[in-house]
Backbone as ProteinMPNN parsed JSONL, in Angstrom:
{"seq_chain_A": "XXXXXXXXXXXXXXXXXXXXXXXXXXXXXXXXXXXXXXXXXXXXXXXXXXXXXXXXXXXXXXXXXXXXXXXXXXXXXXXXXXXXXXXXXXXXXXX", "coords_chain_A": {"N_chain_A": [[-15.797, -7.522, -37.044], [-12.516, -7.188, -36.053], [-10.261, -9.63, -34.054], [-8.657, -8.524, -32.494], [-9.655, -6.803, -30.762], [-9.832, -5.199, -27.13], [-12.139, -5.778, -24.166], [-12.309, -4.841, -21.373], [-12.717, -4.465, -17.452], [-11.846, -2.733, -15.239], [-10.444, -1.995, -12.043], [-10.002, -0.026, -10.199], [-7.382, 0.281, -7.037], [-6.654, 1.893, -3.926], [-5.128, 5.135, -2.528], [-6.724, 7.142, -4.81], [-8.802, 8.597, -4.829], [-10.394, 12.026, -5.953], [-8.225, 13.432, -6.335], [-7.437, 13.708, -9.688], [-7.964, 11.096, -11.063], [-10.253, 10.116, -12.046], [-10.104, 12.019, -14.523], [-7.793, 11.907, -15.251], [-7.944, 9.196, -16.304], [-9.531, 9.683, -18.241], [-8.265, 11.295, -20.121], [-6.482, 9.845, -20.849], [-7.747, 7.106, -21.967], [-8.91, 8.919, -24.399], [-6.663, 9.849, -25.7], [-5.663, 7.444, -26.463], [-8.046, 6.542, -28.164], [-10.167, 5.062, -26.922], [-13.165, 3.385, -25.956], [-15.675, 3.317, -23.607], [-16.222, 3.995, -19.762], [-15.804, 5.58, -17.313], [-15.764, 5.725, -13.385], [-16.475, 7.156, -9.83], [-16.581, 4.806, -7.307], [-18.118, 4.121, -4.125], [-16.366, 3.017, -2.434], [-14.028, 3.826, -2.148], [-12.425, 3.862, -4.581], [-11.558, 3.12, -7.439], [-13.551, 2.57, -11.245], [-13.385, 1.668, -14.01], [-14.646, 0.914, -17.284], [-13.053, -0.452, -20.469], [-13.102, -0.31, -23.787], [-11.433, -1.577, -27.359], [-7.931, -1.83, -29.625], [-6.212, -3.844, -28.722], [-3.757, -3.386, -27.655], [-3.764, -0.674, -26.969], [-5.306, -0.757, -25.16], [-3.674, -2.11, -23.639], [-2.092, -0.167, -23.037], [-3.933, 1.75, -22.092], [-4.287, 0.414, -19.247], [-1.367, 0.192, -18.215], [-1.267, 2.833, -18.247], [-3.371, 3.664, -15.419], [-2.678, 1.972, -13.721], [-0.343, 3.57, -12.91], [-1.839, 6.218, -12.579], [-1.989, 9.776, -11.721], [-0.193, 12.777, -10.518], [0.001, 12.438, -7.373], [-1.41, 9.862, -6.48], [-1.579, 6.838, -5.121], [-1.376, 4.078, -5.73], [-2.642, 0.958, -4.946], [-4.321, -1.761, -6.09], [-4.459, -2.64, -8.719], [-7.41, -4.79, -10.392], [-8.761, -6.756, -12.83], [-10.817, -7.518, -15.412], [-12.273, -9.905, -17.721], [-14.583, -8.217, -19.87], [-17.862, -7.366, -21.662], [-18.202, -5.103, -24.336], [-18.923, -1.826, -24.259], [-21.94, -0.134, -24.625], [-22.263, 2.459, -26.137], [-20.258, 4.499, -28.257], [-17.098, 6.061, -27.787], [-15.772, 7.834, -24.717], [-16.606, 8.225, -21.753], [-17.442, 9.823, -18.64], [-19.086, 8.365, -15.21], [-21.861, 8.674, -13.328], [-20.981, 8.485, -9.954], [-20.69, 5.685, -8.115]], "CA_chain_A": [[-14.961, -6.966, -35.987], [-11.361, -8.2, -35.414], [-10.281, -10.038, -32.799], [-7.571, -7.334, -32.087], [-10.624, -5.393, -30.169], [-9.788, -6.319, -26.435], [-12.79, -5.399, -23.37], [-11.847, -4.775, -20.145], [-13.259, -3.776, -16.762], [-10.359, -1.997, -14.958], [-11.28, -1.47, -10.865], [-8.433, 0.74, -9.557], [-8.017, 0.523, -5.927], [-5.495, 2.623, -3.357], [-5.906, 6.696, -3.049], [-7.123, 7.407, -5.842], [-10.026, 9.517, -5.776], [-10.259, 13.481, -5.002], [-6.925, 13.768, -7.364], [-7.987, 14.207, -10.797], [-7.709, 10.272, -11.624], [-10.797, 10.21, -13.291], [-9.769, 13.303, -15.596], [-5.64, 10.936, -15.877], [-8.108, 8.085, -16.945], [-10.36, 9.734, -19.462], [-7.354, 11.983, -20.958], [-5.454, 8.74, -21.343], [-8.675, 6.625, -22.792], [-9.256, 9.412, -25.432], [-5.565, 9.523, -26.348], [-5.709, 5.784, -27.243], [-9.296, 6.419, -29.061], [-11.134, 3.729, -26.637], [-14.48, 4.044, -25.975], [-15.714, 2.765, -22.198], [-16.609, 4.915, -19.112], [-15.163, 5.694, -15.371], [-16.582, 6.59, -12.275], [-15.985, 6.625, -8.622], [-17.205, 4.019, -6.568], [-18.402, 4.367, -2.591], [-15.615, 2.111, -1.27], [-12.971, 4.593, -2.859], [-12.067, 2.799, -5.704], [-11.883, 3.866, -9.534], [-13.885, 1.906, -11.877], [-13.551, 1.824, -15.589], [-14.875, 0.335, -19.116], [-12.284, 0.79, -21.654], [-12.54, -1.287, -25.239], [-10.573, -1.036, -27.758], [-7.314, -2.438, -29.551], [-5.672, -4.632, -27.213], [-2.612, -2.847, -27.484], [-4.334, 0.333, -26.636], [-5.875, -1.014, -23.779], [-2.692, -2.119, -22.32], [-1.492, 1.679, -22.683], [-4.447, 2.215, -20.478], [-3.829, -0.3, -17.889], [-0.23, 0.625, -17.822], [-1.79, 4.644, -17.357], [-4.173, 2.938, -14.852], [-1.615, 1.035, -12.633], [0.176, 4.718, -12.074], [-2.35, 7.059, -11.842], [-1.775, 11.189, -12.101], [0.668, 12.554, -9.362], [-0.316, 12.318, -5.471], [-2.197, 9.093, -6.497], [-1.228, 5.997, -4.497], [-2.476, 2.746, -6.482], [-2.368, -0.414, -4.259], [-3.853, -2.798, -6.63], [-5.313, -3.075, -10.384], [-8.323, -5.337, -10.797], [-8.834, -6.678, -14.49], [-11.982, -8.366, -15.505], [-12.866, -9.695, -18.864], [-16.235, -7.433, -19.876], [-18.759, -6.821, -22.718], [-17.512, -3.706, -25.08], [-19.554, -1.086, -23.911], [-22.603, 0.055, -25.847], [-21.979, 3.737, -26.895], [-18.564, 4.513, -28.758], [-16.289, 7.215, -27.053], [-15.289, 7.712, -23.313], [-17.314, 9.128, -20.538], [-17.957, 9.953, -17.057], [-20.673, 8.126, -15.276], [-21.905, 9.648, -12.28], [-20.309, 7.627, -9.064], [-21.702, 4.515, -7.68]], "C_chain_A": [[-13.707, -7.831, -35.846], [-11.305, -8.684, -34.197], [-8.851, -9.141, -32.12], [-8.195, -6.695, -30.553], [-10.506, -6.668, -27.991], [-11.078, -5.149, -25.257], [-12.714, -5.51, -22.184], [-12.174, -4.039, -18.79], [-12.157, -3.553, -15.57], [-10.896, -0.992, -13.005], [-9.739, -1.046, -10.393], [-8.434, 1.24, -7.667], [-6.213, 1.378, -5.144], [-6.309, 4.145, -3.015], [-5.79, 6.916, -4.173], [-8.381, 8.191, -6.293], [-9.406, 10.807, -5.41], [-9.002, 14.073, -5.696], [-6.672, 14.19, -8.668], [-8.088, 12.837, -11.559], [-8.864, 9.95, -12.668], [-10.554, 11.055, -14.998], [-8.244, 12.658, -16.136], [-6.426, 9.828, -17.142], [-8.535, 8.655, -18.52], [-9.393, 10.432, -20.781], [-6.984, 10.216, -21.541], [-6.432, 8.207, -22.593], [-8.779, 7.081, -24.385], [-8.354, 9.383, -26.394], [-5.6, 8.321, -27.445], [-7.42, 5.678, -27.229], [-9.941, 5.23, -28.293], [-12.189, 4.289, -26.528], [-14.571, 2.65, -24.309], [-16.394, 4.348, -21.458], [-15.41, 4.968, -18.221], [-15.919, 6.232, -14.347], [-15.851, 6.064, -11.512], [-16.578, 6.125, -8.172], [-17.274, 4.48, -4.961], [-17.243, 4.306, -1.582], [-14.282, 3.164, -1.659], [-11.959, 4.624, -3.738], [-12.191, 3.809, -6.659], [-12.447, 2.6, -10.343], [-14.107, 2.131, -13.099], [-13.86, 0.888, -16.494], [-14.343, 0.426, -19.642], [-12.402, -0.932, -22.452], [-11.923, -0.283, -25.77], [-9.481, -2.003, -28.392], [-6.508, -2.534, -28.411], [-4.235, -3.82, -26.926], [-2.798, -1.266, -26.973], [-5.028, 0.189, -25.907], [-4.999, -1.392, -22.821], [-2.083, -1.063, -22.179], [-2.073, 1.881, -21.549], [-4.404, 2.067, -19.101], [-2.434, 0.275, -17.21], [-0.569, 2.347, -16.605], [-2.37, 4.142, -15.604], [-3.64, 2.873, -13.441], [-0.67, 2.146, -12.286], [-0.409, 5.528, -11.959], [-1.226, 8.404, -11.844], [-0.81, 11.531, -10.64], [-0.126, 12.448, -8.111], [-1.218, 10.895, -5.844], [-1.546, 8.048, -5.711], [-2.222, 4.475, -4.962], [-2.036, 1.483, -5.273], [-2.87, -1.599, -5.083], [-4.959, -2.242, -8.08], [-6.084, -4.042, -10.653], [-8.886, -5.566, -12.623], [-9.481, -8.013, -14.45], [-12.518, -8.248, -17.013], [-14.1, -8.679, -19.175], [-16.769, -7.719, -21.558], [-17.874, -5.521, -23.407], [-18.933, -2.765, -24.39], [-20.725, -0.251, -25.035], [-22.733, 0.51, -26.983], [-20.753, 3.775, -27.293], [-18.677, 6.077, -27.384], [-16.252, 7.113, -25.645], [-16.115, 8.717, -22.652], [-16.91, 8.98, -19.302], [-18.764, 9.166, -16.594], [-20.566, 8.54, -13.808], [-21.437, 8.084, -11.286], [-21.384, 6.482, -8.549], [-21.235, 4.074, -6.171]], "O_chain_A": [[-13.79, -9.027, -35.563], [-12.079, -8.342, -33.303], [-8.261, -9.542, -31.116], [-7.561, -6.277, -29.584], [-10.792, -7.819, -27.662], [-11.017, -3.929, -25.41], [-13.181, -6.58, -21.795], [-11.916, -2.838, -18.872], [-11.707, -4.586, -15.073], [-11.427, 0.104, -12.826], [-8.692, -1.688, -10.307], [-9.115, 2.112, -7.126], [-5.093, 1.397, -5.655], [-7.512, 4.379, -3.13], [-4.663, 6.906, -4.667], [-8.862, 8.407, -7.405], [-8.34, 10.932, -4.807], [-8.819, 15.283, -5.562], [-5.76, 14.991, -8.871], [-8.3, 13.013, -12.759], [-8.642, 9.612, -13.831], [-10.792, 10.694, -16.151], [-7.718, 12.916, -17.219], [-6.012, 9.586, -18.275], [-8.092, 8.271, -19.602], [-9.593, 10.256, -21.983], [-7.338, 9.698, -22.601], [-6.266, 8.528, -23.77], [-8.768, 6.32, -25.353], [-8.604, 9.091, -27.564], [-5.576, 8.272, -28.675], [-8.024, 4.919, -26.472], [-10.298, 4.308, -29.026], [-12.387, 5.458, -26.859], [-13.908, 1.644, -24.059], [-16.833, 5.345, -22.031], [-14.297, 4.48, -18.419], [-16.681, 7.184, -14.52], [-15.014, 5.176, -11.671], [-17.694, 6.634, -8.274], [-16.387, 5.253, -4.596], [-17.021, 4.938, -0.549], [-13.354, 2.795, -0.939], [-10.893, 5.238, -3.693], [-12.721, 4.92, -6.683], [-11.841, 1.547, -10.144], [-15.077, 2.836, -13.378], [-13.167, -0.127, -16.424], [-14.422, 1.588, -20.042], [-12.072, -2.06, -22.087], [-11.722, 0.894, -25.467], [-9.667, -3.155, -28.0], [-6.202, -1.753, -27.51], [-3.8, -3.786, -25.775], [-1.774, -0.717, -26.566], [-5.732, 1.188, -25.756], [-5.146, -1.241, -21.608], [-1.447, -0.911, -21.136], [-1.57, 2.096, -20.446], [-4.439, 2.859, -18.159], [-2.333, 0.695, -16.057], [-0.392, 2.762, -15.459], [-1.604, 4.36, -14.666], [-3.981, 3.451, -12.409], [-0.008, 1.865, -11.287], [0.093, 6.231, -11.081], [-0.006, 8.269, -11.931], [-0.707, 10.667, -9.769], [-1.32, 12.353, -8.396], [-2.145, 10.992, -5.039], [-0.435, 8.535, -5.502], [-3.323, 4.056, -4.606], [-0.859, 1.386, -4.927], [-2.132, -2.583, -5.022], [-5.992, -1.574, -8.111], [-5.468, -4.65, -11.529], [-9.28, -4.687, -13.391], [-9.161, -9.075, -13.916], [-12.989, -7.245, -17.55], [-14.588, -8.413, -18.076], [-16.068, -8.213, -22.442], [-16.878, -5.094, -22.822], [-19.938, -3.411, -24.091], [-20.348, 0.171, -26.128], [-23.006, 0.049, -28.091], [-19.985, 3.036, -26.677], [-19.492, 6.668, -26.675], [-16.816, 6.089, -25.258], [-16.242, 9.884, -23.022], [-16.12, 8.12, -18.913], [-19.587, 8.911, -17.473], [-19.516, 8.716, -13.189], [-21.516, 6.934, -11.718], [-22.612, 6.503, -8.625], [-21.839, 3.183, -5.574]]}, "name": "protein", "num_of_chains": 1, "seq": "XXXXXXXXXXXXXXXXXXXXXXXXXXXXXXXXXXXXXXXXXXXXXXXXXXXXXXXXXXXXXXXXXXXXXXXXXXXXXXXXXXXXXXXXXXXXXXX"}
């Protein structure tokens, strides 16, 4: 595996649910071929998995940090992680 491959746990906070941001994230994700998840969290947060090259993970972040229209991001959370088990991008049901 190169060391290109970067893993990243991506907590998106502001309004952001109820908008389609999961459906901004996972379009984006698939675009740039990562593999990871997303869900919504309780507190009303977005939480995502995305590996991947590193340069294609800062696409995502970038996506991430604006969010689909009516979204309102207040801050971006970025936490080394694990790569995620399964390849490709999912859903996971909310937490």
């Amino acid at each position: 595996m190169s060391d290109d491959i970067t893993s990243l746990r991506v907590h998106v906070h502001g309004f952001v649910q109820g908008i389609g941001f999961r459906d901004f994230l996972m379009t984006a994700a698939q675009q740039q071929k990562l593999d990871g998840w997303v869900r919504n969290r309780s507190d009303g947060s977005v939480e995502a998995l995305v590996s991947g090259p590193t340069k294609a993970v800062e696409t995502f972040v970038s996506f991430a940090t604006k969010g689909p229209a009516g979204a309102k991001v207040s801050a971006v959370d970025l936490h080394n992680s694990e790569p995620p088990a399964e390849k490709g991008f999912v859903r996971r049901p909310s937490l």
